[in-house]
N, C-alpha and C positions, 0 to 999 in steps of 0.2 A: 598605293601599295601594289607591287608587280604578283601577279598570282606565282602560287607553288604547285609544280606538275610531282604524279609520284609513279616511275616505272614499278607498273603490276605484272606479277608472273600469277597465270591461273591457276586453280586447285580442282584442275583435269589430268590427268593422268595421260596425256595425248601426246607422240610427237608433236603432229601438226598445231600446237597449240602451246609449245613449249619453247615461247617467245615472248616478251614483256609489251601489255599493249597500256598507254599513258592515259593519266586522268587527273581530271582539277582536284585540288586538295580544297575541299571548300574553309571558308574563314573559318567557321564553328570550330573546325577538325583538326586548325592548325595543332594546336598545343597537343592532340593524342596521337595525331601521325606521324611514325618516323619509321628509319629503317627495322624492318622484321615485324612490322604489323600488321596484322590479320584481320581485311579489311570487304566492307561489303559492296558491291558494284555491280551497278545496271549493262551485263553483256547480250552480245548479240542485236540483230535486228528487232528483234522481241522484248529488246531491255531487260531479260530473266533477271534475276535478282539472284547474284553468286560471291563466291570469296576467291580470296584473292589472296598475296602476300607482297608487302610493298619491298621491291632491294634497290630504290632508289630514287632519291628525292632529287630535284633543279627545277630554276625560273626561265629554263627555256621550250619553249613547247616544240615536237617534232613534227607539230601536224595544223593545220587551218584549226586556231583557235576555237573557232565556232563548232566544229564540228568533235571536240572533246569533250568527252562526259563529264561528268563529277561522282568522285566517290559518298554513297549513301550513305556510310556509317562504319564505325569499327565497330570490330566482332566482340559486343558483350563477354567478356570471362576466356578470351582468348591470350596464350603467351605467348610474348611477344619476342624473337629470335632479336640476339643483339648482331649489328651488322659484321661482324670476326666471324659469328656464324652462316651467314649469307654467304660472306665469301668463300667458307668451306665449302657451303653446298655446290655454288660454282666451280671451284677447283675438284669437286669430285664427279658433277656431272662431264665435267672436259678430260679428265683421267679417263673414267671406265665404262664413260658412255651411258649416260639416261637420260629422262627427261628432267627439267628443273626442278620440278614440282617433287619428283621421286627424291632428288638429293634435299631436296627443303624437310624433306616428312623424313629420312634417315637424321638431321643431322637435329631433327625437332621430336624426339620419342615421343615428349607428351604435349600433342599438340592441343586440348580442352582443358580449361579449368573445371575441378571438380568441386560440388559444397565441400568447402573444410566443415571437416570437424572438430565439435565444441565439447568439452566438459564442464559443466556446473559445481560450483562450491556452494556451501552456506556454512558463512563465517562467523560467529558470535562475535557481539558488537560491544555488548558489556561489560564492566568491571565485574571480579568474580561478586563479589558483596551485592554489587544491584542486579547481578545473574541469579544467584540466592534468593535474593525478596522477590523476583518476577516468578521464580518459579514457585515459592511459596504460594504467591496470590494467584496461579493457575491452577494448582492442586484445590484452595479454597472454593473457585470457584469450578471445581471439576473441571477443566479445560485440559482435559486426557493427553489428547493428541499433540497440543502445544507443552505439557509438560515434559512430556516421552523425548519430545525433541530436544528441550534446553535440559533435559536430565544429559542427555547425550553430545550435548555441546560444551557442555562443563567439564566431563572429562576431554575429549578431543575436542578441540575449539575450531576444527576447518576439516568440515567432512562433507565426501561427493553426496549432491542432491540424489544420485543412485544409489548409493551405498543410504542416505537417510531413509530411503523410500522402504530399502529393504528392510533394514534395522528398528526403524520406529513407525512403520506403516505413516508415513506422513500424506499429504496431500499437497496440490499446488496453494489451494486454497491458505491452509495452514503458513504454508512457509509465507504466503504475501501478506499475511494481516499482522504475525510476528517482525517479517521486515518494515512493514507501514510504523510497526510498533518501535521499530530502530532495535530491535532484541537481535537481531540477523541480518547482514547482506550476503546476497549472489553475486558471485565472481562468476566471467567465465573466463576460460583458458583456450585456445586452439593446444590439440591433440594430435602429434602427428600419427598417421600408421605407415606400417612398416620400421617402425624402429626396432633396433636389433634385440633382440631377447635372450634372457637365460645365457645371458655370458657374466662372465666374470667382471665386477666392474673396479675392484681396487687395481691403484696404480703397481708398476712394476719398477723397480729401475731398469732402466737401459742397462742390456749387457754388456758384457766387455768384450771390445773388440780383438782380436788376434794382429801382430804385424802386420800379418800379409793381408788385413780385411781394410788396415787402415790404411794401408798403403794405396790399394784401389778406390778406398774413400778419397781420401786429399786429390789423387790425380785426378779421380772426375771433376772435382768442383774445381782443379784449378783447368782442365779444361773447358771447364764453362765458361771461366774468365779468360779463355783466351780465341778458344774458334766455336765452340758450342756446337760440337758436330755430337751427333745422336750417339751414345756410349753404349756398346756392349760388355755386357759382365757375364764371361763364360770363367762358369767355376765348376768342378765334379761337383756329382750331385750330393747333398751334405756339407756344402763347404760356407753356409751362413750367408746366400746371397739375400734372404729375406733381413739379415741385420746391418746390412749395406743400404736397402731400401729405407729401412727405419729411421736412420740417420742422415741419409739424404734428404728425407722428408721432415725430419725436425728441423733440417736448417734450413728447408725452404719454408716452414710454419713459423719460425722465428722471422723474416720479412716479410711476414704477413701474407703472404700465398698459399697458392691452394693445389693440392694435390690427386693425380687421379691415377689407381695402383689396377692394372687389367691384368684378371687373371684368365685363363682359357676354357674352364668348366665350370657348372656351377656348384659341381661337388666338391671344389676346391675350398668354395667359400667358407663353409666351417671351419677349418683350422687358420683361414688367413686371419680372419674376423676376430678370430679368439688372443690372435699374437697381439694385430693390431689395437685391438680395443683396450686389451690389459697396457699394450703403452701408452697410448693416445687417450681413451676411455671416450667421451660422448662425442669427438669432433667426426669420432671415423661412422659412414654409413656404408648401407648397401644398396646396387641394384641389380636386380637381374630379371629374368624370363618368367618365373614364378611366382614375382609378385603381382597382386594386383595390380590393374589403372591407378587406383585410387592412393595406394600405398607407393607408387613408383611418382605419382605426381607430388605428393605430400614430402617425399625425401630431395626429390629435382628444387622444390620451392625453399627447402632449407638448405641444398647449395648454393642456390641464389642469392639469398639473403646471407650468407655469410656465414650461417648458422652451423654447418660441419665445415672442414678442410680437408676432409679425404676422405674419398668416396672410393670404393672397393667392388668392383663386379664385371663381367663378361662382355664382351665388344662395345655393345652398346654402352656402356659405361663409359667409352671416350666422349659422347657429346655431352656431359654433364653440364649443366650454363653454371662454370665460376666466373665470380665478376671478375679474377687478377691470378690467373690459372698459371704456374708456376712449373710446373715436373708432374711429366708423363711416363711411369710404367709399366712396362712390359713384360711381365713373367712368363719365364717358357714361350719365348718369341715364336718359337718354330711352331705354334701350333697350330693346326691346319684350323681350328675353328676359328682365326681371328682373319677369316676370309668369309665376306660372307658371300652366300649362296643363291640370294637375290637378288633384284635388282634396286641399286646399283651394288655391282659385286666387288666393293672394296674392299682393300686388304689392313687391318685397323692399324698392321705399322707404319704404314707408308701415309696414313691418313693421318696417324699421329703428329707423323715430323711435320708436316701442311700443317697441323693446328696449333704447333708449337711455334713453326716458325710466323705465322698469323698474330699468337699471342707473345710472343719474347718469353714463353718456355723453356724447360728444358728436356729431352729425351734420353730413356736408360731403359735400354733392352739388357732382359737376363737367361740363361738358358746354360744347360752340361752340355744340350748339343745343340747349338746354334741351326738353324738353317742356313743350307747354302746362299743365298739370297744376303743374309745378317753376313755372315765367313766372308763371301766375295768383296762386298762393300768397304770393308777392315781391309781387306789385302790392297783394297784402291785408295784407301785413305778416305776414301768418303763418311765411312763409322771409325770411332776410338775403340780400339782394345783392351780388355785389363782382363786380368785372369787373376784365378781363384784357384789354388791346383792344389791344395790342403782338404781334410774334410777339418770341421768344426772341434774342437775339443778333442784333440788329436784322434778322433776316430780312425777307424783302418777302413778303404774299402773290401767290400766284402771278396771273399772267393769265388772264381765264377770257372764254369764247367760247362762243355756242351756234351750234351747224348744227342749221337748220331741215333736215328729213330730206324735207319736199314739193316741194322746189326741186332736192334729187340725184335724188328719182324723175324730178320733170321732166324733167331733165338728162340721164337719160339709164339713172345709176347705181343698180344695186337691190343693190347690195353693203352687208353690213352694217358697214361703213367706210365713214365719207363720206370726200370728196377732201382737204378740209383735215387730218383725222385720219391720215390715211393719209400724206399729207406732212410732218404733226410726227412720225411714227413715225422714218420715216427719216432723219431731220435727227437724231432724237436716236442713230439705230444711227451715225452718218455722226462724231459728238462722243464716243462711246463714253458716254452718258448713258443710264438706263434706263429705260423707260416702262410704267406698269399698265393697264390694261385693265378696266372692273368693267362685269360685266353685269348692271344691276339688274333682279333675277328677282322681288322683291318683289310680290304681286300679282297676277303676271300671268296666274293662271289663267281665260281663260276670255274677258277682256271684249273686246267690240268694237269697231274701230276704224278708220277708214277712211284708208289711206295716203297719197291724193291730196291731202285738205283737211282731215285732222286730226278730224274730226269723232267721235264717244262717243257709244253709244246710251247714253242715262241712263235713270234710274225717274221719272217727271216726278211723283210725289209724294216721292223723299227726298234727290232728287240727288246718286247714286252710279250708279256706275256699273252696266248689266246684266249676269250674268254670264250665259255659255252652259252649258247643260246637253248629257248626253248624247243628249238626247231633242231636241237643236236649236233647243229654247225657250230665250227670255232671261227670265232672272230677275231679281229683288229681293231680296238675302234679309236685307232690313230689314223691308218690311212686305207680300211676296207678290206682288207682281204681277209679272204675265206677257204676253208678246207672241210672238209668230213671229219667226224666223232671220231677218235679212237677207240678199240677196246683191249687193245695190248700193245707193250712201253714197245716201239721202234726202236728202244735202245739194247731193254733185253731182254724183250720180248712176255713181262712179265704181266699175269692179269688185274695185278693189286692197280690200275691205273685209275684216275678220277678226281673227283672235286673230295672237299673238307667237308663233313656235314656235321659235326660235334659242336656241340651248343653251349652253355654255360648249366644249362640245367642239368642235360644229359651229365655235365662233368660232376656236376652235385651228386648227382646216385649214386655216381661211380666210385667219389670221397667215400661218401657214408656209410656205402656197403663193406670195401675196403677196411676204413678206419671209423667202427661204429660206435668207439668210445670221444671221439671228438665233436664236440661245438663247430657247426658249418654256417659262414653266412656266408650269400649270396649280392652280388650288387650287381646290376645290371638295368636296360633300359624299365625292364617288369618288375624288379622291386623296388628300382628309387621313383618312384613315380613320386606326385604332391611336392607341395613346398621346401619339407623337411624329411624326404624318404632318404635322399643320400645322405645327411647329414643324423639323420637316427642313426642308419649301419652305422658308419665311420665310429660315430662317439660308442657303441653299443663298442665295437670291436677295439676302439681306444681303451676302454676299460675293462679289456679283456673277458668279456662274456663270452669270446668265441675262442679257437683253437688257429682256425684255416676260415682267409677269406680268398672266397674264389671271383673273381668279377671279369669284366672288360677294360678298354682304356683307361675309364675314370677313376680304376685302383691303382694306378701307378706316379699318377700324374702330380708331385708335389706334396703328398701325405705323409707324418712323419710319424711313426709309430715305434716306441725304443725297442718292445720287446718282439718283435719282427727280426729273425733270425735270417729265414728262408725267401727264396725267391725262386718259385718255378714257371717257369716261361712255357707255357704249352704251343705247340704250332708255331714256331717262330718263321717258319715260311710266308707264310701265308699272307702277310703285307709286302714280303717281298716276291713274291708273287704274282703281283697283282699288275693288271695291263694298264700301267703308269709309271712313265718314267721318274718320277718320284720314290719309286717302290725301294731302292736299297736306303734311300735318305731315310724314310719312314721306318723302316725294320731298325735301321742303327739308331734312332732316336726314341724306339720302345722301347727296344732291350737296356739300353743303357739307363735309361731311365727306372723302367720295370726292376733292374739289377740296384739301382739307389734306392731301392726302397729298404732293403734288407744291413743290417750292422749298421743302421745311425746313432747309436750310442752306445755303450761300451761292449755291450756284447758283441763278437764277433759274427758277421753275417755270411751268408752262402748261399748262390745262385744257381738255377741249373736250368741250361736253353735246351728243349727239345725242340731236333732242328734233321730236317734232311738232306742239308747242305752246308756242312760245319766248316767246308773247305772257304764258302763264299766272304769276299772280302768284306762287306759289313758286318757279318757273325765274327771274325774275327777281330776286327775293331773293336766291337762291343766287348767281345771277351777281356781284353787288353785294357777296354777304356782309353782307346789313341782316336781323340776325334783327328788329328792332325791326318795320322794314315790314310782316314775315311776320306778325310777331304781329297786330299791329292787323289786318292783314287775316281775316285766321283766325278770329281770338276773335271779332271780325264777325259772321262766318262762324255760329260755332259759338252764340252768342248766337239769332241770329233764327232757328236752325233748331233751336234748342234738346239740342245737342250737348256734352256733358263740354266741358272742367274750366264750361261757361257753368250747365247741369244735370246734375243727376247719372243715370246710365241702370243699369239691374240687367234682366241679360239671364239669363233662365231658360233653360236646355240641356234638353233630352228628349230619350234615345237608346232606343230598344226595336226589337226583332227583326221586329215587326207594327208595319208603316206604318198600319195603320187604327187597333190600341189606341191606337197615338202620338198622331195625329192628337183620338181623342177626347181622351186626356188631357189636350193641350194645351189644347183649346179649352173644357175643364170650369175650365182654372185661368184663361183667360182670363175667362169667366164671373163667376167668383170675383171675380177682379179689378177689374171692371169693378163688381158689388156692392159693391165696400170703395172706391173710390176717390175718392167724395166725402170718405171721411173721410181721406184720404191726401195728396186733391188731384193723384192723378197721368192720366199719359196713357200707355193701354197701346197697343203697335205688336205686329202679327201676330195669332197664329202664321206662322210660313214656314220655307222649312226653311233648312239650314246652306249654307253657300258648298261642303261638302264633307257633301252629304246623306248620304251612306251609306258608312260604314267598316265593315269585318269583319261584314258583314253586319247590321251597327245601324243602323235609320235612325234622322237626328237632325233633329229643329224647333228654333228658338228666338223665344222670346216678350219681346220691351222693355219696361221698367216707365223713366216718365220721370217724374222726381220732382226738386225744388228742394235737399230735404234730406237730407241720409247717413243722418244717426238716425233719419227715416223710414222709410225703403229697407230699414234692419235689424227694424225694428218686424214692419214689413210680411213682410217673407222669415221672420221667426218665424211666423207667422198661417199663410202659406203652408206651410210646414214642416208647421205643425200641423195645416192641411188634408190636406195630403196624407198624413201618419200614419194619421188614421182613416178614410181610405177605400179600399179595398182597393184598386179597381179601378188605383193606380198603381202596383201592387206588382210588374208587369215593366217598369214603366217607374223608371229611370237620370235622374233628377233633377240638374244641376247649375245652383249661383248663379254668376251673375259680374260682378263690378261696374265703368264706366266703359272 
């Protein structure tokens, strides 16, 4: 029998080691070893004894037989990645640049087994009549403890050996001499945790659909049967994209598949959970950030096995192991949290369609305001469109109104309430109607701004905004440059100039003092903290125990709430603001959002953007609700300045402990760069440093590569890779890619 070799990638976290090195499959091990097993292995000179993960099996050796090892052992209680997922981890270490080992641990969340957990029964084994005489002749013969219990097995015949212990003080002893007696068996059960709770569990019917919701049903699915290019469904907000998802998902449950529903925050997951579950009832689960190891493993094992069909939760929620994974969604595409932040820094849509087109999936992105990224794609043909332009149940959108905020300072008022704000408050406490409050925090670190006349220092080379340092300088941290503090607007000379410093808390005083006959709750990062902080508020304010909720992002984002009249947008600048070109996409995609939260069912809704720049083309999108307008405007935009989705940008991270090795480092890759980029065609920006130069004492730079094509961009960040491998000097320096 010709031996089996098995390509191992190590579980180092190393470049240099972030290579597959080969080893005998001994006979023993044949039948446990296959692709995605987590296996043990004598490395090094030293033979240390380490793990591994195998992504690939063959009977031909690449090296003098004799001098290959053999694998020790598989990893006791270790899960085992099926090879669809290997291959992801591959396609995302070659995407966004990491090591192997980094994309294996992203696309393998729980990579130990944990003891499951058991519950015990004790079952009465008896007919009731020879349950009767046993207990008779225990009472006879005083036997207390075993009477108490078949007293209590006669009425419930299958009660938890906890619940007995509590109820009739039993003992172990007890319950084995009446099982020896055949009076009782112990069952046990695996128990999972993390299953969903205090939801609702009768079934629902399926709603009914509107023309125009079926119209966009039937076309995706017959696009699937015919090019299966990834669907967008941009519908206003309100218009029942969650009942599109519903019914996609039943017909892909009816073929036996499996479905996985991504939503952007975890304070989302209450009301998804609650839709879901009342249609679905036990198939649907959750995961997310909050839950334990133990509970996120216990849920991952019942996707496995078959046991749910849709699974519901936050980025990582795409790697779920279905054995026959069927339809991947995406809610609220645009969100910037389905990027992640680490390494490797991929983007969960773009990872999705890889795992979709790996597994013969299908892909359904949903969103009021698409990103331009999702928008561009549709205009190329490379995504399906279908639109939603109705709200649900013929609701109206609401009315929407900006207060210019230079006309209340005029006036008088420096309250973060304008007057009109502040009079639809009360009107709605005066109808017993309930109003939100979102203070868009997005960005607003830093930049300047002047109160009087609206005016923004910008970078007059990349036109974003300057941010402040602690050092009182404005920054660039596009392509570096610097100027001096202002203390009065260049425009018109006024002293009101500076950053945003109003909080969500400060905004709470300000409610309450104001309006001290209303119920205020607060959401934000300090009260949703725990498992179920966000999901208290939300249902607390679902059922109306409050008046005004005042929060951050995560009030706007998908919550539906009927009796929500009002929508007041505080600081609408202030993401648009921010030193990112991104910054008008981000403000148009708050507000508009933030403004759907208000008139989702019959009551009439009304909005109000407090805003210092009400002329600026995204505020006025918003107001109108024309993504169309915004786009054109944007892509514009993003075109002549050479901006994503128009070019493509790959931004290099350096974080090191020495601001001067950093600095040389960067500017040796810039160097580099600048040597290769005739053959690249690109256009490098900086070094400069980060919006948030120094964390835990790392300082960080970032350097722009602008390039027309993706497959370059990868070309290129392998070179760089490679460069930086053999030269020492960046060996304390913390390297990260990141693309767009």
């Amino acid at each position: 029998m010709s031996s089996i070799y098995a390509d191992i990638i190590i579980d180092i976290s190393h470049e240099k080691l972030d290579r597959t090195f080969q080893y005998i499959v001994p006979e023993s091990l044949l039948e446990k070893v296959s692709i995605g097993t987590q296996v043990q292995i004598p490395f090094g000179n030293a033979n240390r004894n380490i793990t591994g993960y195998v992504i690939g099996l063959g009977s031909k050796a690449r090296y003098e037989v004799g001098k290959i090892k053999a694998i020790q052992d598989v990893v006791p209680m270790s899960v085992s990645a099926e090879s669809r997922m290997i291959s992801l981890a591959g396609w995302i270490r070659k995407t966004y640049g990491s090591t192997m080992i980094q994309a294996l641990k992203t696309v393998m969340p729980v990579k130990q087994k944990l003891r499951e957990k058991e519950e015990r029964y004790l079952v009465l084994q008896l007919e009731e009549d020879a349950a009767r005489e046993k207990l008779a002749y225990y009472q006879q013969k005083h036997q207390t403890a075993r009477a108490r219990l078949l007293e209590g097995l006669l009425e419930k015949p299958r009660i938890t050996a906890q619940e007995a212990a509590k109820l009739f003080r039993t003992t172990a002893e007890v319950v084995k001499s009446m099982q020896e007696q055949g009076v009782l068996k112990v069952e046990s059960e695996r128990v999972y945790r993390g299953l969903i709770q205090d939801q609702e569990k009768e079934s629902v019917e399926a709603a009914v659909l509107t023309p125009e919701q079926n119209q966009v049903l039937e076309a995706i699915c017959q696009e699937w049967e015919q090019q299966n290019r990834p669907c967008l469904i941009q519908g206003v907000t309100g218009s029942g994209k969650t009942l599109v998802y519903m019914e996609l998902m039943e017909r892909i449950l009816k073929e036996g598949r499996q479905a996985i529903l991504l939503i952007p925050e975890i304070a989302l997951t209450y009301q998804n959970v609650q839709r879901f579950f009342q249609r679905f009832g036990d198939v649907v689960t959750v995961l997310n950030s909050r839950m334990s190891q133990a509970e996120r493993f216990d849920q991952m094992e019942r996707a496995r096995k078959g046991e749910v069909q849709i699974v519901i939760g936050p980025r990582s929620a795409l790697f779920t192991p279905f054995p026959n994974l069927g339809l991947i969604l995406i809610d609220e595409e645009h969100e910037t949290s389905y990027k992640s932040e680490g390494t490797p820094r991929y983007h969960a849509r773009e990872t999705a369609i890889e795992r979709a087109r790996l597994e013969g999936a299908h892909v359904v992105l949903g969103s009021a305001t698409p990103s331009m990224e999702a928008s561009y794609a549709c205009r190329r043909g490379r995504y399906a469109l279908f639109l939603l332009q109705n709200r649900y149940q013929d609701a109206v959108l609401p009315q929407v109104y900006a207060v210019d905020m230079r006309e209340e300072l005029k006036s008088g008022n420096r309250s973060i309430l304008s007057r009109p704000l502040a009079e639809a408050i009360q009107k709605r406490l005066e109808r017993g109607e309930q109003s939100m409050l979102f203070l868009n925090r997005r960005g607003y670190a830093g930049f300047i701004t002047c109160r009087s006349c609206g005016y923004v220092v910008k970078c007059p080379h990349c036109d974003v905004s300057l941010t402040m340092h602690s050092d009182g300088r404005l920054n660039c941290h596009y392509c570096g440059y610097q100027t001096e503090a202002l203390t009065t607007c260049p425009s018109c000379g006024s002293p009101y100039i500076g950053g945003f410093r109003a909080g969500t808390q400060q905004i709470e005083q300000v409610v309450k003092k104001q309006f001290p006959e209303a119920q205020v709750l607060r959401m934000d990062l300090d009260t949703a903290r725990g498992k179920t902080g966000s999901s208290d508020i939300l249902q607390s304010f679902a059922r109306r125990e409050a008046d005004i909720l005042i929060g951050t992002q995560m009030i706007v984002k998908g919550h539906d709430f009927p009796y929500v009249t009002l929508m007041g947008v505080l600081a609408a600048d202030l993401s648009l603001l921010a030193s990112d070109y991104h910054a008008a996409e981000r403000t148009y995609q708050l507000l508009v959002q933030a403004v759907g939260r208000a008139g989702r069912s019959s009551l009439a809704g009304e909005a109000v953007i407090q805003t210092y720049h009400p002329e600026h083309y995204s505020i006025q999108a918003a107001i109108r609700q024309d993504y169309d307008a915004f786009y054109e405007e944007e892509i514009s935009y993003r075109m002549l300045l050479g901006y994503p989705p128009a070019v493509n940008l790959m931004a290099i991270h350096g974080a090191c402990q020495s601001e001067e090795i950093l600095a040389s480092a960067m500017e040796y890759l810039k160097r580099y760069l600048l040597r290769v980029k005739k053959e690249f065609k690109t256009q490098v920006i900086g070094p400069a440093g980060e919006s948030v130069s120094k964390i835990n004492d790392l300082y960080r730079y970032v350097l722009y590569v602008r390039q027309g094509e993706s497959e370059d961009l990868c070309v290129l960040r392998e070179k760089l890779e490679r460069y930086i491998e053999i030269n020492k000097g960046f060996d304390p320096v913390y390297i990260q890619f990141d693309y767009n």
